[in-house]
C-alpha positions, 0 to 999 in steps of 0.5 A: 728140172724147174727153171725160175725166169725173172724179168727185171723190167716188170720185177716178175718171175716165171716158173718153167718145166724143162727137160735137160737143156742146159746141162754143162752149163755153169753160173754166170754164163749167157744163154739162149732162150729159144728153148722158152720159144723166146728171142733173147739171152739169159744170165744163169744166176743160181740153182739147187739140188735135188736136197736142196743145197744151193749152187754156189760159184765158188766150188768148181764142179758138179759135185757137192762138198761141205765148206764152212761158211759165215754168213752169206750164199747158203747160210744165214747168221743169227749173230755176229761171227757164227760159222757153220759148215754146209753142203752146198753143190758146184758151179754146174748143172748136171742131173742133180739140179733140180731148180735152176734161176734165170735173170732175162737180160735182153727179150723181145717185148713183144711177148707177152710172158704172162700167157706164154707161162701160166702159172705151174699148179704145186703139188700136195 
């Protein structure tokens, strides 16, 4: 799993490989990172899935579902009251998620982030 840390101080978002550390987890809770060898919590704010549906917080659950969506989370409009219905994945991180998005709410600014994430190489 991919997990995108944004720092809102310097407006920069760093991408990390991660095993399984926050399974069960939902959106919106606060958690610990010490798993980025970091002292400090984060926000969970959003995620996708292996297809590539987002997380959204309305569908409880890991499971995905199809719901109808104006525009907004997981849909985009092109003009005025279009609808479409989506696939989009539940409110908890389970092994079918494969990018999760974390917001640093308090870290120690010590760190340097910069040369403790280098940058991932993209695959071809």
């Amino acid at each position: 799993m991919i997990v995108n840390l944004a720092n809102p101080k310097t407006k920069k978002t760093y991408s990390v490989k991660v095993d399984s550390a926050f399974m069960g987890k939902k959106l919106g809770e606060t958690v610990d990172l010490s798993v980025f060898k970091l002292q400090g919590k984060g926000l969970i704010t959003g995620g996708s899935s292996k297809t590539g549906s987002p997380m959204v917080p309305f569908v409880e659950g890991p499971n995905s579902k199809k719901v109808l969506l104006s525009d907004g989370l997981g849909f985009h409009a092109t003009h005025k009251g279009e609808k479409k219905r989506t696939t989009v994945y539940g409110n908890v991180i389970t092994e079918k998620i494969e990018q999760v998005n974390i917001k640093i709410l308090e870290c120690d600014e010590k760190v340097n982030l910069e040369e403790l994430f280098p940058k991932l190489e993209k695959k071809k």
